[in-house]
N, C-alpha and C positions, 0 to 999 in steps of 0.2 A: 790252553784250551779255552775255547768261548765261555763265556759266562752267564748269557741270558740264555731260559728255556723259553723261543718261542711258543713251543708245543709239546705236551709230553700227549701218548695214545699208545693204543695196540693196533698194529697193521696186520690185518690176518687174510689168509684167502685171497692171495697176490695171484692173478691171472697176467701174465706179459706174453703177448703177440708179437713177435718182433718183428719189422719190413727192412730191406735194404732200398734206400732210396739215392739219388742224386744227392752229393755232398752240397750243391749250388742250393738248393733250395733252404736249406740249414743256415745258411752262411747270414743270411739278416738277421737272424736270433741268435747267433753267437755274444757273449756278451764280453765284455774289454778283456785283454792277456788268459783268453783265453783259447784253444783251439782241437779242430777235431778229436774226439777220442773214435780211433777204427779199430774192426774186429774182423782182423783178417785183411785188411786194406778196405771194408766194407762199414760205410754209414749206415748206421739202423737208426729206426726210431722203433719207441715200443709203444703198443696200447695196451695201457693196465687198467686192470679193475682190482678193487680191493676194498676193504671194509675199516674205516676207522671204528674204534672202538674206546668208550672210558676218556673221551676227548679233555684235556684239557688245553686252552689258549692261556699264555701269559701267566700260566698259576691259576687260571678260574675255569671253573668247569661248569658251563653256561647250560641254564634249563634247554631240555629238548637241542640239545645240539653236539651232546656225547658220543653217539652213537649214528652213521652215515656211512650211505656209499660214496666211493671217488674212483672217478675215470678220468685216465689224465692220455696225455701223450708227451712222449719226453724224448730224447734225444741225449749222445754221452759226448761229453767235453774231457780236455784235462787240463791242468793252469800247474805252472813252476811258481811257486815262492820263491825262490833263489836259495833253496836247499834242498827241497823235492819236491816228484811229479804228485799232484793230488789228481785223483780220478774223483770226475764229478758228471751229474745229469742238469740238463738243463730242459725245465716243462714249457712247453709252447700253448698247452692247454689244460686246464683243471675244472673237471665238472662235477661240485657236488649239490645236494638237496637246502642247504641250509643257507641263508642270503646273510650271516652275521659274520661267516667264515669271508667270504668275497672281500664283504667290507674292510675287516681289519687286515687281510692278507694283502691285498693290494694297496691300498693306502699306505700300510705300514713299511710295506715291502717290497712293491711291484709287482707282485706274483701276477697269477693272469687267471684267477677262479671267476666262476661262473654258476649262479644258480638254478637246475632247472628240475623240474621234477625227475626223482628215480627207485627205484626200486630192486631186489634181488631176492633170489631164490637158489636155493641148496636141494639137489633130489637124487638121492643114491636112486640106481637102476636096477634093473634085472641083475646084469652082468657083476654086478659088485663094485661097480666104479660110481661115482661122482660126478652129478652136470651142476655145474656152478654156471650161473646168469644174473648179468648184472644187464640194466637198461635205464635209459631214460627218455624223455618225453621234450622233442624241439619239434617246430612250426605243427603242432599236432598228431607227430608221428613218434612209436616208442624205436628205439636205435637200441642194438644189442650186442651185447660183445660178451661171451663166455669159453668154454672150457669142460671138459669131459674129460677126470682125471683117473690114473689107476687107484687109486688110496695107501700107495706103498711110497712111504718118504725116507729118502735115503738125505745123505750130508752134499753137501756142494763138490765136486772133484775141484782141486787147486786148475786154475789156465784152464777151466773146461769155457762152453758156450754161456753157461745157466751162472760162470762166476764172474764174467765179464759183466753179463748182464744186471745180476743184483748185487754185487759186490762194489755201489759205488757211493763212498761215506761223506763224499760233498756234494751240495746245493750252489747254482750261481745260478743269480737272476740279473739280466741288464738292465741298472739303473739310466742310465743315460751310455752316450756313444765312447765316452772313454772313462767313466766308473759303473764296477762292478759289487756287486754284494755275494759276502762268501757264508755258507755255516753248514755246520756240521751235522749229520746225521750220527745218529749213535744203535746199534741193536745187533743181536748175536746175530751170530753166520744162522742161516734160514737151510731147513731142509724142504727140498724140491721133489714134487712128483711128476712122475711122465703124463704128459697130453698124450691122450690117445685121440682126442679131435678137437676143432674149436668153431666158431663163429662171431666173426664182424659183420654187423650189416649197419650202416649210417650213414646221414648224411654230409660227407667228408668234404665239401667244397664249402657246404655253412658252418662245418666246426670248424674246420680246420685252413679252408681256402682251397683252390681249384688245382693249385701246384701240387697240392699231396694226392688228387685224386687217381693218376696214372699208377702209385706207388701203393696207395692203403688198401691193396687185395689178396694177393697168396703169398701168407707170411713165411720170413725166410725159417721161424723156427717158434715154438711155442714153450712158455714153462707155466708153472704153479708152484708159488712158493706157501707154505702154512704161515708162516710172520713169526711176531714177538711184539714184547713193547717196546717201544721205538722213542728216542729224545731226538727232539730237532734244536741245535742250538744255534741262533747268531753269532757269527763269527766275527767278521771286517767289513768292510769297505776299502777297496784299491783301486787304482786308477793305472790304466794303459803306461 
């Protein structure tokens, strides 16, 4: 098992949207030995929102910078060791509030954060359900991506849609064109509630590029995970 904790937090209040898109458009972010993970013979990506919490980077738990929202977009891979399949996500986008996160994640690691203003909000309803909203603020517009759930959290089914989707315990980031960076994610199995609706509204050709724009509108399926605390560890480095 890896040894360094890049990150230890609480991930809570996991919102994932998922789109089926064209596998071609994925295909530049793929990073070395690694390839497609499908669901059903069907590429997704997911837009998440969720809430880091109790943050710590590297063992240090930096003033004002514990506690954040993040909106990512991610995409699933899987890579052989030459002993087994490891199921992994690979982020093409990472949007949170704090500019200290970008720094060391990228430099250190290649990731692809981004800091811009954001904000969220939690408002039980009439009806007894849950509107979770998370946004943030590009070229002076707030972008919004949420979720209206039933408050009834059941366990993950084995081979269901919601265990494809969060059930995936590796990271790869592409360092260069034929090495890759592997590590591990660590946190109990999550229990999930039904979306009884959602909303994306952004602008998807400055986040993300013009290629996602045909794809990032009526998702193929939505969930809501509650979280845990979560260990992110460094793994390797491998090369194609």
């Amino acid at each position: 098992m890896a040894k360094i904790k890049f990150l230890e937090a609480k991930w809570h209040d996991l919102i994932m949207l998922n789109y089926e898109v064209d596998p071609e458009i994925l295909k530049p972010y793929l990073p070395a030995a690694t390839e497609l993970d499908l669901w059903q013979g069907k590429a997704l990506v997911s837009m998440v929102g969720f809430m880091f919490l109790d943050t710590r980077v590297l063992g240090v738990r930096w003033p004002w910078h514990a506690d954040f929202e993040e909106v990512n977009l991610r995409f699933y891979v899987k890579h052989f060791d030459g002993k087994e399949w490891k199921r992994g996500a690979v982020f093409i986008s990472e949007l949170v509030p704090k500019f200290i996160i970008p720094i060391i994640a990228n430099n250190l690691y290649n990731e692809h954060y981004k800091a811009l203003p954001m904000r969220h909000s939690v408002v039980p309803d009439a009806n007894g359900h849950t509107q979770y909203l998370y946004e943030w603020k590009l070229n002076g517009q707030w972008n919004k991506l949420g979720a209206t759930i039933s408050n009834e959290f059941v366990d993950i089914d084995p081979a269901s849609p919601e265990e494809f989707i969060f059930e995936h315990y590796w990271g790869y980031n592409q360092i260069n064109a034929n090495t890759t960076l592997e590590y591990a994610v660590e946190h109990i199995a999550w229990q999930v509630s039904p979306v009884i609706g959602s909303v994306f509204e952004a602008d998807v050709a400055s986040l993300y590029g013009k290629q996602f724009e045909p794809f990032l509108k009526q998702p193929y399926s939505a969930f809501f995970a509650k979280g845990s605390d979560v260990v992110v560890r460094v793994a390797r480095k491998f090369k194609a």
